[in-house]
Backbone as XML, in Angstrom:
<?xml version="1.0"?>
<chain id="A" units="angstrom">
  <residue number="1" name="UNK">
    <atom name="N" x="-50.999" y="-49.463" z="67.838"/>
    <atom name="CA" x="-50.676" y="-49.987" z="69.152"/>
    <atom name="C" x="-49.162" y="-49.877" z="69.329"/>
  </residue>
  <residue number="2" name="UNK">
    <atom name="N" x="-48.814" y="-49.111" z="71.248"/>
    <atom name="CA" x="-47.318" y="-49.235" z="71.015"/>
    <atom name="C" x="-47.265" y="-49.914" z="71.239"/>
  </residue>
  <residue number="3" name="UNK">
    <atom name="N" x="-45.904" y="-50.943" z="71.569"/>
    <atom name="CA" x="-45.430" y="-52.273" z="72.180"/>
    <atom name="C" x="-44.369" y="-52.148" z="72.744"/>
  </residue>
  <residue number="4" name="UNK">
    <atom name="N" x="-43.654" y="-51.750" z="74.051"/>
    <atom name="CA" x="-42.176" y="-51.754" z="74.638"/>
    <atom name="C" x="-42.013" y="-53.027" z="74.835"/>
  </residue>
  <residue number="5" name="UNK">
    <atom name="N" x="-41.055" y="-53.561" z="74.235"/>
    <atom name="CA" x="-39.840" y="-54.529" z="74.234"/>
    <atom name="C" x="-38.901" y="-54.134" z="75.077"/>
  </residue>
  <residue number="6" name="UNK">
    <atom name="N" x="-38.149" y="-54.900" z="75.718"/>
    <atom name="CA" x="-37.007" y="-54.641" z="76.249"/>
    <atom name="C" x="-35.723" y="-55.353" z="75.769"/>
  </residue>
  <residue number="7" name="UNK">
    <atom name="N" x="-34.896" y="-55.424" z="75.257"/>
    <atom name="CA" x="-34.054" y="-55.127" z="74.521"/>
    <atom name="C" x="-32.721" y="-56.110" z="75.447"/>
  </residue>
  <residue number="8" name="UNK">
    <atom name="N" x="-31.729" y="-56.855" z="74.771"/>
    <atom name="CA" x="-30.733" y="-57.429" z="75.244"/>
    <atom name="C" x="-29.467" y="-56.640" z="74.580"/>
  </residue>
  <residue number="9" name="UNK">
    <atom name="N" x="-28.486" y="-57.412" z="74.557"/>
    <atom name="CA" x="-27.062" y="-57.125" z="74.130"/>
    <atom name="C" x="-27.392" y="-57.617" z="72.487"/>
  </residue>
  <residue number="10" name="UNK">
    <atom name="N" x="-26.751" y="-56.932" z="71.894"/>
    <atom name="CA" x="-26.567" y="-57.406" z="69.900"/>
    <atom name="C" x="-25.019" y="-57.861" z="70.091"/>
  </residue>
  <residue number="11" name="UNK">
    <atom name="N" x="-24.597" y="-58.956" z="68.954"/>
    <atom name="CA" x="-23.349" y="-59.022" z="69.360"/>
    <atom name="C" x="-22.381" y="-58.291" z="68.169"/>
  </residue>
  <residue number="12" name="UNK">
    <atom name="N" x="-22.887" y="-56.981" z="67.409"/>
    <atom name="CA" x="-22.217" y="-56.334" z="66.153"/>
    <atom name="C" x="-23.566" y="-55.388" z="65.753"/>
  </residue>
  <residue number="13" name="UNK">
    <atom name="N" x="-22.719" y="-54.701" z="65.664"/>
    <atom name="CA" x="-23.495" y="-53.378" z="64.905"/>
    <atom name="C" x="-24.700" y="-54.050" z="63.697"/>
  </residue>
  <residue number="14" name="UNK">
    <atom name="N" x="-24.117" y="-54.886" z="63.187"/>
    <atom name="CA" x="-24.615" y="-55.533" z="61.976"/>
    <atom name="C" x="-25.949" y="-56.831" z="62.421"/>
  </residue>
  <residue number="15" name="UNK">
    <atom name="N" x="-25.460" y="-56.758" z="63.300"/>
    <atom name="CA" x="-26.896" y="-57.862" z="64.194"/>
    <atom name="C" x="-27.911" y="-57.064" z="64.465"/>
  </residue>
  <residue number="16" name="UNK">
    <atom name="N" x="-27.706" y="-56.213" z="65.350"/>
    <atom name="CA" x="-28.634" y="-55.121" z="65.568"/>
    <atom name="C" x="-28.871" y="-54.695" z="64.197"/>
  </residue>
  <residue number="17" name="UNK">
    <atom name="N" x="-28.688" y="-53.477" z="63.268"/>
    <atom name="CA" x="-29.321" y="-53.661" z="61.684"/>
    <atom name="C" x="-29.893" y="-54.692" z="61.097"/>
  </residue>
  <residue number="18" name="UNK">
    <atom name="N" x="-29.455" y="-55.925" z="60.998"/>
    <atom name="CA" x="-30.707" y="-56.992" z="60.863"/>
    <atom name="C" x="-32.033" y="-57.483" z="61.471"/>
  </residue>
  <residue number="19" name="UNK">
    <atom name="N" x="-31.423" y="-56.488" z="62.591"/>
    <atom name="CA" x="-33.143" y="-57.094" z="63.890"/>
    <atom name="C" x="-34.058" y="-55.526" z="62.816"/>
  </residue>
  <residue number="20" name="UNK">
    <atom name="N" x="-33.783" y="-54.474" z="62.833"/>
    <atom name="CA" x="-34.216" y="-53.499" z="62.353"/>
    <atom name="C" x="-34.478" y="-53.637" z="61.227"/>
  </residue>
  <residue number="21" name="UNK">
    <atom name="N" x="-33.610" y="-54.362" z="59.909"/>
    <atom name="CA" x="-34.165" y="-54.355" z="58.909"/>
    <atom name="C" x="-35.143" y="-55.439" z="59.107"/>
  </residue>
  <residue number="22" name="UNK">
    <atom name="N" x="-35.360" y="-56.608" z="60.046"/>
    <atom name="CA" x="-36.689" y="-57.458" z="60.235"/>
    <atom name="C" x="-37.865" y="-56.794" z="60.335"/>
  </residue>
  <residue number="23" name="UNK">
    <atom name="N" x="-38.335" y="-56.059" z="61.571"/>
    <atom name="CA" x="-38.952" y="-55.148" z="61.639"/>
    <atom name="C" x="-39.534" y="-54.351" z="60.349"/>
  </residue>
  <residue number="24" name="UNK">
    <atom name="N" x="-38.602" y="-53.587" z="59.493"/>
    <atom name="CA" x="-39.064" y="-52.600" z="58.678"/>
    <atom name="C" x="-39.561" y="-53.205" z="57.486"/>
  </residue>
  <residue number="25" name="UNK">
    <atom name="N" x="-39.193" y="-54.889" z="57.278"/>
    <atom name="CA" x="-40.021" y="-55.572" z="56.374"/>
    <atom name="C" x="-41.063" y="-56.282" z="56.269"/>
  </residue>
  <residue number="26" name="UNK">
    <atom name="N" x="-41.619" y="-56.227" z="57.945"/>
    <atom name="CA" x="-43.236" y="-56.540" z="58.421"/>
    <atom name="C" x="-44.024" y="-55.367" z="57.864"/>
  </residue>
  <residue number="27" name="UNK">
    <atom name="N" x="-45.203" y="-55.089" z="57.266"/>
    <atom name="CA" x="-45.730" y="-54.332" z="56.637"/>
    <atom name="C" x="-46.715" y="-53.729" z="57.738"/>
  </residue>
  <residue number="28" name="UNK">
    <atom name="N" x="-46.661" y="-54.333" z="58.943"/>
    <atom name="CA" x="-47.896" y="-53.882" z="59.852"/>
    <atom name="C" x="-47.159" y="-52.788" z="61.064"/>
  </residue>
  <residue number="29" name="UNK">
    <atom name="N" x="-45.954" y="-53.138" z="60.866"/>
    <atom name="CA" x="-44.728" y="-52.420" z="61.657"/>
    <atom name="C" x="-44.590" y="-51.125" z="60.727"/>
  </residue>
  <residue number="30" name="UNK">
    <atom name="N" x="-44.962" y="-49.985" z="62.099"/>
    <atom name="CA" x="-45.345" y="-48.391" z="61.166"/>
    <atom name="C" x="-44.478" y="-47.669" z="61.487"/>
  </residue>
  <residue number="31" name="UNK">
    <atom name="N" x="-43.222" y="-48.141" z="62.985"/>
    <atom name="CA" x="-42.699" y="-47.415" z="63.483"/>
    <atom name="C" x="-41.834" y="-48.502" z="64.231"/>
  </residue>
  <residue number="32" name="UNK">
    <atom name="N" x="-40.052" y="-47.915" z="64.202"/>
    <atom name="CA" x="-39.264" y="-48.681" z="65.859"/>
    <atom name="C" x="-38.795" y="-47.208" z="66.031"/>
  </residue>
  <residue number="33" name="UNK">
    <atom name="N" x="-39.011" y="-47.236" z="67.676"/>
    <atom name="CA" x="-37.719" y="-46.233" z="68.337"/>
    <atom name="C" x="-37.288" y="-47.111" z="69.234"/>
  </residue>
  <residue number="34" name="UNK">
    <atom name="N" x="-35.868" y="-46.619" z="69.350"/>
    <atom name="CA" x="-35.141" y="-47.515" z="70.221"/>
    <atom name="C" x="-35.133" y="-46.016" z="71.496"/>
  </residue>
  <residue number="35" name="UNK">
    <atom name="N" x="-35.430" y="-46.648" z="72.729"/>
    <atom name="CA" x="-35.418" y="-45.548" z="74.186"/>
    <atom name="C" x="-34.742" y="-46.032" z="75.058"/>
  </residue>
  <residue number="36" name="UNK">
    <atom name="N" x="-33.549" y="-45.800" z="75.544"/>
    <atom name="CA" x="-32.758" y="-46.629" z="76.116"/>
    <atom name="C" x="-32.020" y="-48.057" z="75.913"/>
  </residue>
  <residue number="37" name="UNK">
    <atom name="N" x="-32.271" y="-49.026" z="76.658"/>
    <atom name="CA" x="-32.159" y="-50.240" z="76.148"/>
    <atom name="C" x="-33.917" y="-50.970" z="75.966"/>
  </residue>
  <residue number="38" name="UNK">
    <atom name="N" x="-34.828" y="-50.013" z="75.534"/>
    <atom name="CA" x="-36.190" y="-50.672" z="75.330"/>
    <atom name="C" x="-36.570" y="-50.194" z="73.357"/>
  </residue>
  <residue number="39" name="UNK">
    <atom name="N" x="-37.229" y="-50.769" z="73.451"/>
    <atom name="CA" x="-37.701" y="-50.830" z="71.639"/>
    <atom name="C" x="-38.941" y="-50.454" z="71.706"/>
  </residue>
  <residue number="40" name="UNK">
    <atom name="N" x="-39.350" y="-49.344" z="71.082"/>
    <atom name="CA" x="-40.873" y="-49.091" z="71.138"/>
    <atom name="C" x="-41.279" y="-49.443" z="69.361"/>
  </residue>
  <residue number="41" name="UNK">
    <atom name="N" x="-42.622" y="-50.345" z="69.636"/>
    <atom name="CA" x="-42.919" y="-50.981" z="68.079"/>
    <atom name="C" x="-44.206" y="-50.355" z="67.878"/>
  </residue>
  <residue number="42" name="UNK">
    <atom name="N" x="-44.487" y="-49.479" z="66.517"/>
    <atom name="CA" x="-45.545" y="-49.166" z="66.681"/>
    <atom name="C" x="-46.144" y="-50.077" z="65.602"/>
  </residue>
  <residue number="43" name="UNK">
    <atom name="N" x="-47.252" y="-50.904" z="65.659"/>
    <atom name="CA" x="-47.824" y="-51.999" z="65.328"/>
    <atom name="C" x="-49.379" y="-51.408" z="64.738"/>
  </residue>
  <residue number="44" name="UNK">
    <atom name="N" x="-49.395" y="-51.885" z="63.425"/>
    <atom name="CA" x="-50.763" y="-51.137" z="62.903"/>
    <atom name="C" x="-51.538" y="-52.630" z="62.722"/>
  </residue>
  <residue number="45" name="UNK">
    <atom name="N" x="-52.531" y="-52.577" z="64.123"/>
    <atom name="CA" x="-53.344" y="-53.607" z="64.208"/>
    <atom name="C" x="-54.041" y="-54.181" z="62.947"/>
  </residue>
  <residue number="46" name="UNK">
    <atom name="N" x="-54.572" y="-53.560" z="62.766"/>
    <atom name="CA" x="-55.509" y="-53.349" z="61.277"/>
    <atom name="C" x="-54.884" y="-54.417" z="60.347"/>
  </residue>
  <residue number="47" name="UNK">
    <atom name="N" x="-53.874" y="-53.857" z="60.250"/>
    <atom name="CA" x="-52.851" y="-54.670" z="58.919"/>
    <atom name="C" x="-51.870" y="-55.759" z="59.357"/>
  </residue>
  <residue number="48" name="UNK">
    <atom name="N" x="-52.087" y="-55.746" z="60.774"/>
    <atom name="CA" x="-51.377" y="-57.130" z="60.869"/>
    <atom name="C" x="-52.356" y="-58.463" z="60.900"/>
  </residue>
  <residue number="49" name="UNK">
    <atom name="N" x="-51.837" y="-59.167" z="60.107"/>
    <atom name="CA" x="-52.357" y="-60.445" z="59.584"/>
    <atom name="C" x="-51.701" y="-61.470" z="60.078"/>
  </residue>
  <residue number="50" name="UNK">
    <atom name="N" x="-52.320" y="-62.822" z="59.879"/>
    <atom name="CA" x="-51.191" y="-64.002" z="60.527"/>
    <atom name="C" x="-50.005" y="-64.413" z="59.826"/>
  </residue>
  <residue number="51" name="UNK">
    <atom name="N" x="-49.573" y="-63.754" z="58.579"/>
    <atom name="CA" x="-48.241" y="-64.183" z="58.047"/>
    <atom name="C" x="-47.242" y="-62.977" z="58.612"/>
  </residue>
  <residue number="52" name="UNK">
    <atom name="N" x="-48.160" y="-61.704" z="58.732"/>
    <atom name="CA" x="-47.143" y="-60.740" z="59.309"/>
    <atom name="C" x="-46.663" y="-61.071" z="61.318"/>
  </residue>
  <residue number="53" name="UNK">
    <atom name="N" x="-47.515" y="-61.729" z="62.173"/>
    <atom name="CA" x="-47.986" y="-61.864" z="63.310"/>
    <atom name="C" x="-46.756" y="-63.089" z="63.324"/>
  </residue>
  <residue number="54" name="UNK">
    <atom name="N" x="-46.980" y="-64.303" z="62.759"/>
    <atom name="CA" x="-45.736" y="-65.359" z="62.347"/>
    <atom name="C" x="-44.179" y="-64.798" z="62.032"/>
  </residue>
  <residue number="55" name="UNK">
    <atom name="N" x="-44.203" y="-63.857" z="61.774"/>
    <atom name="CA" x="-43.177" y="-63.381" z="60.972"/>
    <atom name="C" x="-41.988" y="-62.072" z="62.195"/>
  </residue>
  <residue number="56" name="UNK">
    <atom name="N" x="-43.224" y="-61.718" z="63.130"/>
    <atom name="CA" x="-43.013" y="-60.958" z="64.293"/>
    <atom name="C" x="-42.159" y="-62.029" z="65.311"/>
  </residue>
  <residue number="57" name="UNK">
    <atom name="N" x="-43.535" y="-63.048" z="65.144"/>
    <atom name="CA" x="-42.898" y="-63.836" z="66.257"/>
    <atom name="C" x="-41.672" y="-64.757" z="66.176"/>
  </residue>
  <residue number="58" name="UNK">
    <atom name="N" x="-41.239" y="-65.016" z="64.824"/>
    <atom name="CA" x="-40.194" y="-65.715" z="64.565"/>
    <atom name="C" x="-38.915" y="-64.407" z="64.504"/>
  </residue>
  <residue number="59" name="UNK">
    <atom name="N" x="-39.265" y="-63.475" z="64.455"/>
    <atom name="CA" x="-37.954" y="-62.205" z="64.803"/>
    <atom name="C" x="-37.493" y="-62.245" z="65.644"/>
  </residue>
  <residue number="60" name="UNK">
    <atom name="N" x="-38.792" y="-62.245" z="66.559"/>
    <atom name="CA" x="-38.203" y="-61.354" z="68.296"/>
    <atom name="C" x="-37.652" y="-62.685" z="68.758"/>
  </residue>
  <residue number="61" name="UNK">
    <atom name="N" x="-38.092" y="-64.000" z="68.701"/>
    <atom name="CA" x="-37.931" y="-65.347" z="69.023"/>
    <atom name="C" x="-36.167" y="-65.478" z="68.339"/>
  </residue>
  <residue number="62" name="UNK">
    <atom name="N" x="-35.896" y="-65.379" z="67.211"/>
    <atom name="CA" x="-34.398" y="-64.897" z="66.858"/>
    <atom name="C" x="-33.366" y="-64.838" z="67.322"/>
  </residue>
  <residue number="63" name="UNK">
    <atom name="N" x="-34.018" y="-63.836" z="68.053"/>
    <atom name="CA" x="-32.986" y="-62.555" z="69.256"/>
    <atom name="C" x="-33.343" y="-63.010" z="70.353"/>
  </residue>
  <residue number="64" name="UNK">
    <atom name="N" x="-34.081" y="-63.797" z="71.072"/>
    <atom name="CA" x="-34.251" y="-64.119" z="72.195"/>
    <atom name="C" x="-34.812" y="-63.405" z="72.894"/>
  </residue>
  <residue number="65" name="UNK">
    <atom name="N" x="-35.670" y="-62.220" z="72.258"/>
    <atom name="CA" x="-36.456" y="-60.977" z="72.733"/>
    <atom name="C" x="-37.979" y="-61.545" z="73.735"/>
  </residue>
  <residue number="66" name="UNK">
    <atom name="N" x="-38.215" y="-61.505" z="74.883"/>
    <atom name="CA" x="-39.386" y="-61.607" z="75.497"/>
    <atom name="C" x="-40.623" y="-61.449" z="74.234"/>
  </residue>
  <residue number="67" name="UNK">
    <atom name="N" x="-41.303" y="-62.007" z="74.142"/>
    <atom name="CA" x="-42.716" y="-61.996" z="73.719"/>
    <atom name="C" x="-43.968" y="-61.352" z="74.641"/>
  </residue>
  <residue number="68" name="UNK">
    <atom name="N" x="-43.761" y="-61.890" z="75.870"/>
    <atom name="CA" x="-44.948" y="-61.361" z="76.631"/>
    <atom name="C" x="-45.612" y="-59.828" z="76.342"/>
  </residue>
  <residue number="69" name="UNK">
    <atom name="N" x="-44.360" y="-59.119" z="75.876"/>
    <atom name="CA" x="-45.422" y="-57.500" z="75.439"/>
    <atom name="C" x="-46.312" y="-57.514" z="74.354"/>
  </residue>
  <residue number="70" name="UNK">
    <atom name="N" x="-46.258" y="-59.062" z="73.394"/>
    <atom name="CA" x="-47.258" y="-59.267" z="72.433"/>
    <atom name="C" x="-48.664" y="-59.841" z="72.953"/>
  </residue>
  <residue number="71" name="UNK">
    <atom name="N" x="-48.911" y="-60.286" z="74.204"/>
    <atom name="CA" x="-49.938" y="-60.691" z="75.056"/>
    <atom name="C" x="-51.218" y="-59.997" z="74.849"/>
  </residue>
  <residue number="72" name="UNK">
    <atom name="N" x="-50.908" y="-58.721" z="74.834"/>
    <atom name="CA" x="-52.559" y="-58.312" z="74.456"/>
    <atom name="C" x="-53.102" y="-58.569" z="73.009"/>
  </residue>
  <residue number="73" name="UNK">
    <atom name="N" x="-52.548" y="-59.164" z="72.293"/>
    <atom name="CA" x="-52.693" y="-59.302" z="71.029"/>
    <atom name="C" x="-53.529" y="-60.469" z="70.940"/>
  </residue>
  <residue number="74" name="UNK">
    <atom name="N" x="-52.270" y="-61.262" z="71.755"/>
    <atom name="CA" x="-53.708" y="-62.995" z="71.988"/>
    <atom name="C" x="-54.766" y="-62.947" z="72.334"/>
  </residue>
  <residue number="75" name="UNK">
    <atom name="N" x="-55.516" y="-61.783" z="72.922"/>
    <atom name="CA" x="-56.975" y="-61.628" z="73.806"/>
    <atom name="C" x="-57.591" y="-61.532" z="72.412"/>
  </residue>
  <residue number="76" name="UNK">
    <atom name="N" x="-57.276" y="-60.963" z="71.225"/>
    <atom name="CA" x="-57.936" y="-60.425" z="70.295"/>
    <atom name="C" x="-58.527" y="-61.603" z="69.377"/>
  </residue>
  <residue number="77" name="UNK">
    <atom name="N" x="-59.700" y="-61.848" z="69.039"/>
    <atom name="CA" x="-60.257" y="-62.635" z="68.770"/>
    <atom name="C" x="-59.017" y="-63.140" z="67.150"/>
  </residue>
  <residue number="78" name="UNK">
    <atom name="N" x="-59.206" y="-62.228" z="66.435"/>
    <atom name="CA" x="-58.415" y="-62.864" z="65.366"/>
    <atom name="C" x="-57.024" y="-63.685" z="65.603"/>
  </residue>
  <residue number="79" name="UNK">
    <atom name="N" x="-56.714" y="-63.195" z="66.547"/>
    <atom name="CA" x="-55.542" y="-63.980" z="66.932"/>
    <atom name="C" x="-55.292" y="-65.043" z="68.151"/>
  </residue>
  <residue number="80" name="UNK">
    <atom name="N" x="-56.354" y="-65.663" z="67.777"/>
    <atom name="CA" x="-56.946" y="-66.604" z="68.887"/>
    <atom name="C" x="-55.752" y="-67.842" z="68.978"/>
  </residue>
  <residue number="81" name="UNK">
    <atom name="N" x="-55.184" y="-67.711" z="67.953"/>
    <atom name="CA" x="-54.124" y="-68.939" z="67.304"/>
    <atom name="C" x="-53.121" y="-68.855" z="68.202"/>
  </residue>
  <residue number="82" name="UNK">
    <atom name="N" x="-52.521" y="-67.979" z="68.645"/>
    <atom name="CA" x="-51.369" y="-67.330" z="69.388"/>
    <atom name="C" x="-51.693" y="-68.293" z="70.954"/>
  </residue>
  <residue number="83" name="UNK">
    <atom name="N" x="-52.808" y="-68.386" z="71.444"/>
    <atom name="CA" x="-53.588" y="-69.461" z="72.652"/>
    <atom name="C" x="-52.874" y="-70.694" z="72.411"/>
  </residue>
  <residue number="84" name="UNK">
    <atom name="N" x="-52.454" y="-71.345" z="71.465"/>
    <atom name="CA" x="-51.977" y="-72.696" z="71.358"/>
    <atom name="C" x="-50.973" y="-73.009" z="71.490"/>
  </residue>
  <residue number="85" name="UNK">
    <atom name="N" x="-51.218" y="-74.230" z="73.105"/>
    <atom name="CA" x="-50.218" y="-74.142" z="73.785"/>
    <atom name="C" x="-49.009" y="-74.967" z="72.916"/>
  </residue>
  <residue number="86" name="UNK">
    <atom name="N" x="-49.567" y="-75.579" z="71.699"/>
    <atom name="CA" x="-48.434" y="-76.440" z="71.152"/>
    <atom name="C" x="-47.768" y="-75.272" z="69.988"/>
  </residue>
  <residue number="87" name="UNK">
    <atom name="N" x="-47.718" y="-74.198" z="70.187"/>
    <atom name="CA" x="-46.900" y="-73.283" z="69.355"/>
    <atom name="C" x="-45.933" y="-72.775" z="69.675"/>
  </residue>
  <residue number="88" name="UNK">
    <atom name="N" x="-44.922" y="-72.913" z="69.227"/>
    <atom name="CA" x="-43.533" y="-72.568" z="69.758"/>
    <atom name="C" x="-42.924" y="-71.596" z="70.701"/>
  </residue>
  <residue number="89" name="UNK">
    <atom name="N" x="-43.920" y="-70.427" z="70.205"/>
    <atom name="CA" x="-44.035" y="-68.880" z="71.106"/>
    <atom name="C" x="-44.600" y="-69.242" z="72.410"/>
  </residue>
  <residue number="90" name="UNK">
    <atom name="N" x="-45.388" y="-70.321" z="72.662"/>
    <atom name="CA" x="-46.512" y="-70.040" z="73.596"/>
    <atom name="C" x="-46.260" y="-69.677" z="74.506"/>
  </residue>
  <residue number="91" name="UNK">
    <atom name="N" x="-44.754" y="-70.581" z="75.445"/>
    <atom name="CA" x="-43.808" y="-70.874" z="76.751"/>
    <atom name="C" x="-43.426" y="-69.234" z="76.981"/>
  </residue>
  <residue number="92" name="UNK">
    <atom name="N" x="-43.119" y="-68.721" z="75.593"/>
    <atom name="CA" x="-41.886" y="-67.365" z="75.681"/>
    <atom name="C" x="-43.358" y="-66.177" z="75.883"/>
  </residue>
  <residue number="93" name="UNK">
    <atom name="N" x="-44.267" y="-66.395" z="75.154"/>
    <atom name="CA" x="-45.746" y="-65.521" z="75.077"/>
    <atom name="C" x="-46.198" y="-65.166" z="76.412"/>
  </residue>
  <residue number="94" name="UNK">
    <atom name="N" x="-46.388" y="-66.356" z="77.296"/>
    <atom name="CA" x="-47.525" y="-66.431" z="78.248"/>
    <atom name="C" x="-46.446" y="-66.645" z="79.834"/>
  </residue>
  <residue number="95" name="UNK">
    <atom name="N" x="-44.975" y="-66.612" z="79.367"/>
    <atom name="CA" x="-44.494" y="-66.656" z="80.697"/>
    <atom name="C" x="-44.458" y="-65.571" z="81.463"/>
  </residue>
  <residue number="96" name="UNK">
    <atom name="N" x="-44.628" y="-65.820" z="82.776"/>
    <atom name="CA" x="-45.139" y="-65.110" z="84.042"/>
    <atom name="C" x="-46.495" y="-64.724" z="84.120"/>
  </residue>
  <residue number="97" name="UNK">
    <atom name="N" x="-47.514" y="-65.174" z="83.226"/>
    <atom name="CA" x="-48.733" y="-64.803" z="83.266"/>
    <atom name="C" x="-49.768" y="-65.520" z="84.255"/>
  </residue>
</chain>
């Protein structure tokens, strides 16, 4: 699955490399290209699990990165957890929906 993110300001070269080395140490994360100021994530459903899914969402949450492009993910039965409105993501997940 791709996922476009859209992308803010980093404040150092070295911020940005830490959002990337986050990414490349999720094991379900198969792919980033960066396309402009957007982030394309290629996400290997299969292998993402809820410590890797936790681990996404506490990244992009980090950086202050929108969540909502993770939305189709919540429809998916295994990740039914992501629905709960008392979870930290939920506000950043489900806004404008």
């Amino acid at each position: 699955m791709i996922v476009k993110i859209a992308l803010s300001s980093f404040y150092s070269r070295g911020d940005e490399r830490r959002l990337f080395q986050g990414f490349i140490e999720i094991s379900a994360i198969q792919g980033v290209q960066g396309v402009g100021r957007d982030l394309l994530l290629n996400i290997e459903i299969g292998s993402l699990n809820k410590d890797s899914m936790r681990e996404l969402l506490a990244l992009l949450s980090r950086y202050n990165i929108p969540l909502a492009p993770l939305r189709p993910i919540a429809a998916m039965r295994k990740f039914a957890w992501l629905n709960d409105a008392q979870g930290y993501w939920h506000n950043n997940l489900f806004k404008d929906a």
